[in-house]
N, C-alpha and C positions, 0 to 999 in steps of 0.2 A: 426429616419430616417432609412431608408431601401434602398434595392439594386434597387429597381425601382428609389426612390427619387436620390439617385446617377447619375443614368444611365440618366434621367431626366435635371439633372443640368447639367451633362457633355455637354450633346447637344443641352441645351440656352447656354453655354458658347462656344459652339462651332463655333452656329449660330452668337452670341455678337461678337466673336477674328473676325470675317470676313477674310479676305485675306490677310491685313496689318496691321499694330500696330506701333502708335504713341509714343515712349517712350520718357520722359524726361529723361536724363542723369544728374546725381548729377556730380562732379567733378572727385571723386576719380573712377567710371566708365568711363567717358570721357579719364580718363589718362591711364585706362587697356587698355579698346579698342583700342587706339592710337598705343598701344605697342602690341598688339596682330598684329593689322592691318601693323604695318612695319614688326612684323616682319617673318607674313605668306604669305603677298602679297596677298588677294584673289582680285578675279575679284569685288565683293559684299562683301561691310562692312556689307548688311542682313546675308549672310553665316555664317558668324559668330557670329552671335546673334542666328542664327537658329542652329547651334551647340549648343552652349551656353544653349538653353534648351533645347537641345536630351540630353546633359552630366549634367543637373542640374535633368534631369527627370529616366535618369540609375541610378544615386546615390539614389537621394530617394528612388529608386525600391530594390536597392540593398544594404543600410543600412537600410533598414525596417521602412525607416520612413515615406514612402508614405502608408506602411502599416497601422502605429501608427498613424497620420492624418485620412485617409479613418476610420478607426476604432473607434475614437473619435464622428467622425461627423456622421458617416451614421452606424455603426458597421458590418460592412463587410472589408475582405482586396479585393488587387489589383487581386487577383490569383481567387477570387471567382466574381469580376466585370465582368473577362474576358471568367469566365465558364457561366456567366449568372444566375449563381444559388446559394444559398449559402451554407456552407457547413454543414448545420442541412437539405438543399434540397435535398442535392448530399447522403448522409448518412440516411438518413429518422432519424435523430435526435440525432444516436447511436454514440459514439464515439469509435475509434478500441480499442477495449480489450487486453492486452499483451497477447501471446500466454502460456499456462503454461507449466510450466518448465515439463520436460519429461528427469529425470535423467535414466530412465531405459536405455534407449538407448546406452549408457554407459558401461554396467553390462555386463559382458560376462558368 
């Protein structure tokens, strides 16, 4: 799979989520949210589902595992989805070279 093929699903699933979502609640969810919900007070028990996955979707961003998924499935990460290109596109293939050592600099 590829960066098109990603980009592709994202936006049948984008179109699919529609506006709202129906979720069944197992138990042990029913009794977080109950306790979330006393005890932030929100206007909307959605607000906090809508949290709920802005902070399930930072984490993945941010322990690298939305990377490690994106990269299994399609082989591209989240930082090359968002440049559009990937990064053998952005580099025409080459990867950086360390720079070499220049001990003369040094030398008086």
């Amino acid at each position: 799979m590829s960066l098109d093929d990603l980009k592709d699903d994202v936006e049948a699933n984008y179109t699919d989520l529609g506006e709202s979502l129906d979720v069944d609640l197992d138990r042990e969810t029913r009794n977080e949210l109950a306790m979330l919900v006393a005890a932030m007070e929100p206007d909307d028990v959605g607000e906090l589902v809508r949290r709920a996955v802005h902070m399930q979707f930072q984490t993945a961003v941010e322990t690298g595992n939305l990377d490690f998924h994106l990269r299994n499935a399609y082989d591209v990460t989240y930082d090359e989805y968002l440049s559009g290109m990937t990064f053998e596109e952005m580099t025409g293939g080459q990867f950086p070279q360390q720079q070499q050592k220049d001990d003369r600099r040094y030398q008086f």
